[in-house]
N, C-alpha and C positions, 0 to 999 in steps of 0.2 A: 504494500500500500504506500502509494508515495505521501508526502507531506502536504499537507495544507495550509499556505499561506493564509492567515488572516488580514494581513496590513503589510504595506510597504510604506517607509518613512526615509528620506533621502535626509542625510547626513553629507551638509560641505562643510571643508576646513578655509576658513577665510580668515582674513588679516586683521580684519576687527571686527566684533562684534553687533557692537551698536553703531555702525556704520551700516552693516547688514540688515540689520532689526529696520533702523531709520528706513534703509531702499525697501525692505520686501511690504512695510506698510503702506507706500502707495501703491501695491498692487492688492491690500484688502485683509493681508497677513495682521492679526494680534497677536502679544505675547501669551503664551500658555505658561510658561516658567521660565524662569534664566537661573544662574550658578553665579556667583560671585564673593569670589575667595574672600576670608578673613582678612581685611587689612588693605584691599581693594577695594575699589568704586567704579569698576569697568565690568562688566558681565565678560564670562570665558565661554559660556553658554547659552543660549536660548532655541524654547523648543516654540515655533511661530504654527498660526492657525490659522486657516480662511476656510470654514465651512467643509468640505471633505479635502482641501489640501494639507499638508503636515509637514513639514520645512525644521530639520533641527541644522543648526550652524553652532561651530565650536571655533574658538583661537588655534589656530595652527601656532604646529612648535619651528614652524619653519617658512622662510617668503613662497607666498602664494602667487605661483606663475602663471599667468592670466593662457599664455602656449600651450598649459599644460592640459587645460581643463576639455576633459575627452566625454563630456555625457551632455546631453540635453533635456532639460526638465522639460514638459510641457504643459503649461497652464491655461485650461478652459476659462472661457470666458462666455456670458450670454450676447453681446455685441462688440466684436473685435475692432468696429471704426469707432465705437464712442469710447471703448475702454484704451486704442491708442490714443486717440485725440485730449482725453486724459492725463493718459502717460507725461504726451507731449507738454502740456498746460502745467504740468508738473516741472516740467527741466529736464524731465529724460529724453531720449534719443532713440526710438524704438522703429525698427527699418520699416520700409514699405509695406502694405499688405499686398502677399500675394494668395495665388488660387491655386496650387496646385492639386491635380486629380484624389491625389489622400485629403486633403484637407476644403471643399468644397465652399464650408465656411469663412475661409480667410486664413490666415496666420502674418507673424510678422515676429522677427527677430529680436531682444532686447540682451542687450550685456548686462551683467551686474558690478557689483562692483568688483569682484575679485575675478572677473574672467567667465564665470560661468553661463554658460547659452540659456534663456529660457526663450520657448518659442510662445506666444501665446497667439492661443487658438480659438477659431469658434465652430464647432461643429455644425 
């Protein structure tokens, strides 16, 4: 009998935290918890929510090379022109929409801060 996944939860190592925290809330992310060491004032952790997405980010023990980053999250969205137009009105920089045959609804590129792709999408 194979295993059954209940949940998947992406886990990135990024440079700072509340720098992250800050970027994934204009895309809808609250904090569910963070971690912050005795004698610190910086979160090392936080685990972020938006409705069935799950986003934990942690401090890297080491610089986070934006070359490096080899995964693409994909983040649904109910309307991908009002939620770029958003983005944009925000200061971010979120690429074109295009249509490709997978994705009918739209999609459109955004970087994070540490390098990571997220595509967001609208089915």
């Amino acid at each position: 009998m194979a295993a059954r996944t209940r949940s998947l939860v992406a886990f990135a190592h990024v440079a700072d935290v509340q720098r992250s925290i800050d970027f994934y809330a204009d895309l809808g992310f609250k904090v569910g918890n963070t971690v912050v060491p005795d004698g610190q004032s910086a979160p090392v952790w936080a685990w972020l929510q938006s409705e069935k997405a799950d986003l934990m980010v942690g401090l890297a023990d080491c610089p986070v090379d934006a070359s490096l980053q080899a995964v693409l999250f994909y983040l649904y969205f109910d309307d991908i022109a009002h939620t770029r137009a958003a983005l944009v009105e925000l200061g971010h920089s979120p690429g074109e929409i295009k249509y490709p045959f997978y994705m009918p609804g739209g999609e459109c590129r955004l970087e994070d801060p540490d390098g990571y792709v997220l595509m967001l999408a609208q089915i």
